[in-house]
MARTISE-555193 format. One record per residue (C-alpha): x, y, z; residue number from 1. Coordinates in steps of 0.25 Angstrom, whole numbers, always signed. Each point is the difference from the previous one (the first is absolute). Layout:
N
[[X Y Z] NUM]
...
# end
This chain:
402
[[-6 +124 +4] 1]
[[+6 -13 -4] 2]
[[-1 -13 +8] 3]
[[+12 -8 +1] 4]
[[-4 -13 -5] 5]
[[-6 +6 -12] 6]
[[+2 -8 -13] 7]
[[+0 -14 +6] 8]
[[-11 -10 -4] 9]
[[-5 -9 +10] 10]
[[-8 -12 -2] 11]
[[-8 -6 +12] 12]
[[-7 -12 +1] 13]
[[-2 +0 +13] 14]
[[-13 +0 +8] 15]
[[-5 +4 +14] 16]
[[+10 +6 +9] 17]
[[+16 -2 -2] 18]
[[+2 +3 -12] 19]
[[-9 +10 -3] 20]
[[+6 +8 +11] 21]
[[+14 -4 -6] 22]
[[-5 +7 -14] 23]
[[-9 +11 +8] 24]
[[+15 +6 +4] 25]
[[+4 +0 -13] 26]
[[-11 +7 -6] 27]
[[+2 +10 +11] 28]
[[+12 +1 -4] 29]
[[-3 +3 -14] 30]
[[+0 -14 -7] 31]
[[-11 -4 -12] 32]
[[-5 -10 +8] 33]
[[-7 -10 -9] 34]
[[-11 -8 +10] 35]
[[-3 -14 -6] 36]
[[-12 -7 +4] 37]
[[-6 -12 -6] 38]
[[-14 +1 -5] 39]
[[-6 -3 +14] 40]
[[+7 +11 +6] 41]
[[+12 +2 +12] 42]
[[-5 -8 +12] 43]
[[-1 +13 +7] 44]
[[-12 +6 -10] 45]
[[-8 -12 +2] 46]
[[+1 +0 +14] 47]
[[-4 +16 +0] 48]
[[-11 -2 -10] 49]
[[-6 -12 +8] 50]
[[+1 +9 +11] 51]
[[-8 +12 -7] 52]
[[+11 +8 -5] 53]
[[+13 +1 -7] 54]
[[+4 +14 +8] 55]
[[+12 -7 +8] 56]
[[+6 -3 -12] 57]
[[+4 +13 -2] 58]
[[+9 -1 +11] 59]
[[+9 -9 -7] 60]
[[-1 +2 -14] 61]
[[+2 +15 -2] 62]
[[+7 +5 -12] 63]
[[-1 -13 -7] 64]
[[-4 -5 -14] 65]
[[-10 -13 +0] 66]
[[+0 -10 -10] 67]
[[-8 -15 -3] 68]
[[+8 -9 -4] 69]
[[-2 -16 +2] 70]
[[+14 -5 +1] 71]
[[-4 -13 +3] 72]
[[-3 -2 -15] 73]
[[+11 -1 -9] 74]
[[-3 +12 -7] 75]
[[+0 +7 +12] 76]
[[+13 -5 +6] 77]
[[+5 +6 -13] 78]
[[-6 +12 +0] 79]
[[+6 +2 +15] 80]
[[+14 -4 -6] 81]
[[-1 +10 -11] 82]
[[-2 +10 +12] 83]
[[+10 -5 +7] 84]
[[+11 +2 -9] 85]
[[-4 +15 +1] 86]
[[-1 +1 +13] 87]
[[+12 +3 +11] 88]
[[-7 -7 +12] 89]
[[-9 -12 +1] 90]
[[-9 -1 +13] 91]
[[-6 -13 +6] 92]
[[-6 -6 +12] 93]
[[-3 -15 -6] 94]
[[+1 -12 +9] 95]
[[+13 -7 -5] 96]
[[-1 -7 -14] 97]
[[-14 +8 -4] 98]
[[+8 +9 -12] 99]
[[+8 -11 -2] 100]
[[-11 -8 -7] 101]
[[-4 +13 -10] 102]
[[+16 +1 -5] 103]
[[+1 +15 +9] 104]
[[+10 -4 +12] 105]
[[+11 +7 +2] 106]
[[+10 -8 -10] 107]
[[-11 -1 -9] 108]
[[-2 +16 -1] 109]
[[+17 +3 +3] 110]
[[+4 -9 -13] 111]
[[-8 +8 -8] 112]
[[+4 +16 +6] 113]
[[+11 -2 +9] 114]
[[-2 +13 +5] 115]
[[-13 -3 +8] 116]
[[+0 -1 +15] 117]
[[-9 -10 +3] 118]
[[-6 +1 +14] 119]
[[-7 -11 +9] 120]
[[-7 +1 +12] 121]
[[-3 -12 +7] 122]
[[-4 -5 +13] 123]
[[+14 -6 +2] 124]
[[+8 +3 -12] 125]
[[+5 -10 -10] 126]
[[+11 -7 +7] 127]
[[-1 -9 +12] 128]
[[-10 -10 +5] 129]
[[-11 +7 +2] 130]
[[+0 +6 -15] 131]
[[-9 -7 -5] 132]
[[-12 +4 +11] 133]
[[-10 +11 -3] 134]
[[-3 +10 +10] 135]
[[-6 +13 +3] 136]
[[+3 +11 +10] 137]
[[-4 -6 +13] 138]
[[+10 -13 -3] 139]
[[+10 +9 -3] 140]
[[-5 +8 +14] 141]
[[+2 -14 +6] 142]
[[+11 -6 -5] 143]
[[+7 +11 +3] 144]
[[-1 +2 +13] 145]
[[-8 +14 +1] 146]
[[-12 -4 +5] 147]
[[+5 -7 +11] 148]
[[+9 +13 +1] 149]
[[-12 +9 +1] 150]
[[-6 -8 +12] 151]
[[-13 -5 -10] 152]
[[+5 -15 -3] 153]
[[-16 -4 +0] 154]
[[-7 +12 -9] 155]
[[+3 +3 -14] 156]
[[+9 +14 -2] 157]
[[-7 +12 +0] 158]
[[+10 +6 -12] 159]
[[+4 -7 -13] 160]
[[+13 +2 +2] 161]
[[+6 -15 -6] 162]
[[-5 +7 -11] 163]
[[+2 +13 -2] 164]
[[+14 +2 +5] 165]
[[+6 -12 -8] 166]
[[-7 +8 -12] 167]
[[+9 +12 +5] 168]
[[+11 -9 -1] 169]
[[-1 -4 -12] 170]
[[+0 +13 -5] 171]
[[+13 +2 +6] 172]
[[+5 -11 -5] 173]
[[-6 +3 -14] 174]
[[+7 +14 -1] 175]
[[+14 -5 +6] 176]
[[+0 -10 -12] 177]
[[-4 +11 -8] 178]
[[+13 +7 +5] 179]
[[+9 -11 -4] 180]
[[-7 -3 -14] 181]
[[+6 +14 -2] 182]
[[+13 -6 +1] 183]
[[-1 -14 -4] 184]
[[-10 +1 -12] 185]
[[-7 -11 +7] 186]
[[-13 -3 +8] 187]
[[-2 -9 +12] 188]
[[-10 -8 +8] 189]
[[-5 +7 +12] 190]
[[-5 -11 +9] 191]
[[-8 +6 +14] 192]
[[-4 -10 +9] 193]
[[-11 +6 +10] 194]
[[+4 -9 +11] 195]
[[+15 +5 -2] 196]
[[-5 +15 +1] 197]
[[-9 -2 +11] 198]
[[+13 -7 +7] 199]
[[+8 +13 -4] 200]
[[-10 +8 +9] 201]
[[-3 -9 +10] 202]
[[+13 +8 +9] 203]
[[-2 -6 +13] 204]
[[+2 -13 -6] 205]
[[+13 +5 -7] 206]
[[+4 +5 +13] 207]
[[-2 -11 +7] 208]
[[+7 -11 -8] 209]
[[+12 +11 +0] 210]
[[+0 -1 +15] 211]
[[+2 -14 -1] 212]
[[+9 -4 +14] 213]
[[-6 +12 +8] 214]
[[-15 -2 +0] 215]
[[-1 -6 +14] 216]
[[+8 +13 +4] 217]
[[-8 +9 -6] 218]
[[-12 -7 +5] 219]
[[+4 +1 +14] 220]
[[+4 +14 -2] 221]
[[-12 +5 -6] 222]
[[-10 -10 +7] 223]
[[-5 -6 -13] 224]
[[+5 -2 -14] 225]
[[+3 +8 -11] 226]
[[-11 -6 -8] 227]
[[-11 +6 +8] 228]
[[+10 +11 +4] 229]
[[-11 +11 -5] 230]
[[-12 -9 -6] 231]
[[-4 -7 +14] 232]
[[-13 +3 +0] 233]
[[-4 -4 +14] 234]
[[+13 +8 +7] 235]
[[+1 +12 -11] 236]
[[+12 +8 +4] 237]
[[-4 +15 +6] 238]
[[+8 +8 -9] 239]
[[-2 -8 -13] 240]
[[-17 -1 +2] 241]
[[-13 +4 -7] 242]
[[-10 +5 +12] 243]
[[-13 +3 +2] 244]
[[-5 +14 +0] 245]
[[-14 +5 +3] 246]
[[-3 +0 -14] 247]
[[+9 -10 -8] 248]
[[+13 -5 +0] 249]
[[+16 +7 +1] 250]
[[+11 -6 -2] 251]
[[+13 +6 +8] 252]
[[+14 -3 -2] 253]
[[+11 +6 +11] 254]
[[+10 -12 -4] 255]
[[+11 +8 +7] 256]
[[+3 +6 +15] 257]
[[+0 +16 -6] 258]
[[-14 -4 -7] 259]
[[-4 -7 +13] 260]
[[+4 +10 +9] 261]
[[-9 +9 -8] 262]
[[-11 -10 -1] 263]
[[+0 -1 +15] 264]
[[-1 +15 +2] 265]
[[-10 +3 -10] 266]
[[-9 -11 +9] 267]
[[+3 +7 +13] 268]
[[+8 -13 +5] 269]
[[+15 +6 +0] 270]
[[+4 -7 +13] 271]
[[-3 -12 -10] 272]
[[+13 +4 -7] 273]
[[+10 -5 +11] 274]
[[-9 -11 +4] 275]
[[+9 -12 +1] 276]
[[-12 -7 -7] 277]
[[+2 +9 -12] 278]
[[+13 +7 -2] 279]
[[+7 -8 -10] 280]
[[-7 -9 -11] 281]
[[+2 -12 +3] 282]
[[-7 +5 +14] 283]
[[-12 +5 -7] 284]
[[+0 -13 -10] 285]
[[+0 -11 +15] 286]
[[-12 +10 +6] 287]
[[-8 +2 -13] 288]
[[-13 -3 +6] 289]
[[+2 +10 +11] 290]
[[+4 +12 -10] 291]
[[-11 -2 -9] 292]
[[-11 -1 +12] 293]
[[+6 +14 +3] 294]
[[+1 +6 -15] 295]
[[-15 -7 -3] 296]
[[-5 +6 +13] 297]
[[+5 +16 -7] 298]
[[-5 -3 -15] 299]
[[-16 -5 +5] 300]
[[+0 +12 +6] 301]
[[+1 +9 -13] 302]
[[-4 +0 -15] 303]
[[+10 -5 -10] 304]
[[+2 +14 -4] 305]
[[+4 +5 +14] 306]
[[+9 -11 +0] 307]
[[+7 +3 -13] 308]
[[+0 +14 +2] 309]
[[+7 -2 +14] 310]
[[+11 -10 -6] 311]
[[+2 +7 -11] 312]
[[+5 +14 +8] 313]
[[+8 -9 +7] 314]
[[+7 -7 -13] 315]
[[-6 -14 +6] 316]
[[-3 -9 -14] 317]
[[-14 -3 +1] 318]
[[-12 -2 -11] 319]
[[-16 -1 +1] 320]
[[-4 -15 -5] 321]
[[-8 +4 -12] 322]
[[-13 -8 -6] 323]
[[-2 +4 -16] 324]
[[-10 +10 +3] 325]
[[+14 +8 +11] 326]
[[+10 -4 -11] 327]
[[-8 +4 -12] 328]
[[+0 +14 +6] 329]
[[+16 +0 +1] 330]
[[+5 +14 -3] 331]
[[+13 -6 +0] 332]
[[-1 -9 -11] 333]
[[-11 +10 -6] 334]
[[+13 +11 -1] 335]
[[+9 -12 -5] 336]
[[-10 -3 -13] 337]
[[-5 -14 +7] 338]
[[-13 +4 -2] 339]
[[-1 +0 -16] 340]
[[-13 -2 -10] 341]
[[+0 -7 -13] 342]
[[-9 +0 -11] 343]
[[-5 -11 -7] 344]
[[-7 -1 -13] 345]
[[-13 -6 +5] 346]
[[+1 +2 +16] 347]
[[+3 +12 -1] 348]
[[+9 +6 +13] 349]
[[+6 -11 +6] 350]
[[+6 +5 +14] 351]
[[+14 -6 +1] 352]
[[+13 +0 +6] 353]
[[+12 +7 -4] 354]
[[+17 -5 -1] 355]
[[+8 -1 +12] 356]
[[+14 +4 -6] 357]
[[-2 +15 -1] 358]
[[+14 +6 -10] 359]
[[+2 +13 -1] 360]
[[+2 +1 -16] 361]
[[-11 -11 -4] 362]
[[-15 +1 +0] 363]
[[-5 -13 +6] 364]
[[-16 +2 +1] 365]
[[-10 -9 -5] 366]
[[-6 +3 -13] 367]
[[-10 -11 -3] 368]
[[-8 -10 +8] 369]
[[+0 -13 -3] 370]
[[-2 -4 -15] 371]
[[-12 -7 -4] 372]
[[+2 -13 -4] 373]
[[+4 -3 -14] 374]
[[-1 +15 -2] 375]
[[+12 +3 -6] 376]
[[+1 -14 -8] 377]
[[+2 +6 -13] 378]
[[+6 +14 +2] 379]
[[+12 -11 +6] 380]
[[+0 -11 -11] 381]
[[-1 +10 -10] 382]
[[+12 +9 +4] 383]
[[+10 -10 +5] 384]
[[-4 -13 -9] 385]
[[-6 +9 -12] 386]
[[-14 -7 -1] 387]
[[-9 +6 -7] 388]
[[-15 +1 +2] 389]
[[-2 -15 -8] 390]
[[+9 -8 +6] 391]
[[-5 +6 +15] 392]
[[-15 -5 -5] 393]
[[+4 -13 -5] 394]
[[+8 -3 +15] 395]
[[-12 +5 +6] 396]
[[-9 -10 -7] 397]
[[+8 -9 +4] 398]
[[+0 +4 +14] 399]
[[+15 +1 +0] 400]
[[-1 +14 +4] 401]
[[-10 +10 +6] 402]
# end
């Protein structure tokens, strides 16, 4: 069964987390993926090997190629270029100006194939003041606001999401130039900033700043902002909580009067329903303390699943909160194919995870775990650039590949 982005080349020389997510997708999606690394390898092995095993790296790397090259010589700049021009799509996550010094930015690349689509992810992107500043995720997290959002202003965030979802975006934005190549003949830059993507989600903010002249009316409304309208951690909302249970925790979601009515029924509490304290939302939003004493009081009184099989009869939204031994026995995303294994040529069966984007006419599975690195160095040189088995030798003596 075909993939639809098969027949695409796609160079990365990205490291860690963005971009290799960004170029994870397209793999997925049935791109030859050509991973570059410099001879000391992505930033993501080292910190694995160090850590005593380069395992995780399957979960970002499947269904790529590897190759060594050191483009910060000048033979290896101009082996990248050489690759470049037979390439459709150039990744990379460099702090501004890094490629710029090797001859590979984008206007470097684009004047010599004009179709590439060159895409960058950076911390804040390659306009505005701010565009020269390296960052990582939890800037990005920061500087955007979600942090603050989620109520954890003074931890580090538990999920990389400045990272990861900006990698996402860029593989949007990769396949929508991709589109308009097709008509224009041309490539483009694709310039990601994490702190713009991290803005993107960050909805309560949006909201907010579109309420604009209403924000003291919705506060007196409501009895607090829209800010911490569902994150306020000290006075969580009844109907939008996660609860403690005899064995764990459950999150419950009856948002609406029909799912609250329900809700209120399933606890034995239905005189609850017409309770001036709790028959609207914005009732139940002014008395939140009082309606989760009384849900909390019903959940500590049953195991997670009791509480989930009574909600789920009852078609109340609710979830067990799940540690990795409770999500890695998922049936859910077991039947979905999130559960995958991948072999690799030393490791041997890596466990990894699957593709999120499930179509009905292409196979989207893994097929190998992350490459070793260097491993497909001249397999790659020798197809695409033509080198044969000398020239490769002489570039290894000089340390110019690996």
């Amino acid at each position: 069964m075909k993939r639809p982005l098969e027949g695409l080349v796609v160079l990365d020389l990205s490291q860690f987390l963005s971009g290799p997510r960004c170029a994870q997708i397209l793999a997925f999606l049935g791109a030859r993926v050509i991973k570059v690394e410099t001879p000391s390898g992505d930033t993501m092995r080292l910190l694995m090997g160090l850590l005593g095993s380069e395992r995780p790296m399957s979960t970002m790397h499947q269904n790529k190629e590897a190759i060594v090259v050191n483009w910060r010589t000048k033979e290896g700049a101009h082996i990248v270029r050489e690759l470049s021009k037979r390439a459709d799509i150039f990744i990379e996550n460099s702090a501004k100006g890094i490629l710029e010094k090797s001859g590979l930015s984008c206007n470097d690349l684009t004047g010599e194939n004009p179709r590439l689509i060159y895409v960058s992810i950076t911390g804040f992107g390659h306009t505005g003041p701010l565009c020269e500043r390296t960052a990582f995720d939890i800037v990005a997290q920061a500087t955007a606001g979600i942090m603050w959002a989620q109520g954890n202003p003074d931890r580090p965030p538990g999920v990389f999401f400045g990272d990861l979802v900006s990698g996402a975006y860029a593989a949007i934005g990769a396949i929508s130039a991709l589109w308009q190549r097709a008509t224009t003949g041309k490539g483009q830059h694709v310039d990601i900033s994490m702190q713009d993507v991290m803005y993107f989600h960050n909805f309560w903010a949006l909201a907010d700043r579109a309420n604009g002249p209403d924000r003291e009316v919705v506060a007196e409304r409501l009895g607090r902002t829209l800010d911490s309208f569902l994150t306020d951690q000290k006075h969580p909302l009844p109907f939008w909580n996660s609860y403690r249970a005899q064995d764990g925790y459950i999150v419950i979601v009856a948002l609406t009067d029909e799912q609250w009515n329900r809700f209120m029924n399933v606890i034995g509490k239905p005189e609850l329903i017409h309770d001036a304290r709790f028959n609207n939302l914005v009732a139940r939003v002014r008395n939140a303390d009082e309606g989760v004493a009384v849900v909390s009081e019903w959940t500590s009184q049953r195991t997670t699943d009791e509480v989930e099989m009574l909600l789920t009869d009852a078609r109340i939204p609710c979830g067990k909160v799940k540690d990795f031994d409770g999500l890695f026995a998922d049936s859910q995303l077991r039947q979905r194919g999130m559960f995958q294994t991948a072999a690799h040529p030393t490791l041997g069966s890596i466990e990894s995870c699957g593709f999120p984007i499930k179509m009905s006419d292409s196979e989207l599975s893994v097929v190998s775990a992350c490459p070793q690195l260097g491993q497909d160095t001249v397999a790659v040189l020798g197809e695409l650039l033509g080198y044969d088995d000398r020239k490769i030798s002489e570039l290894r003596e000089r340390q110019v590949v690996l």
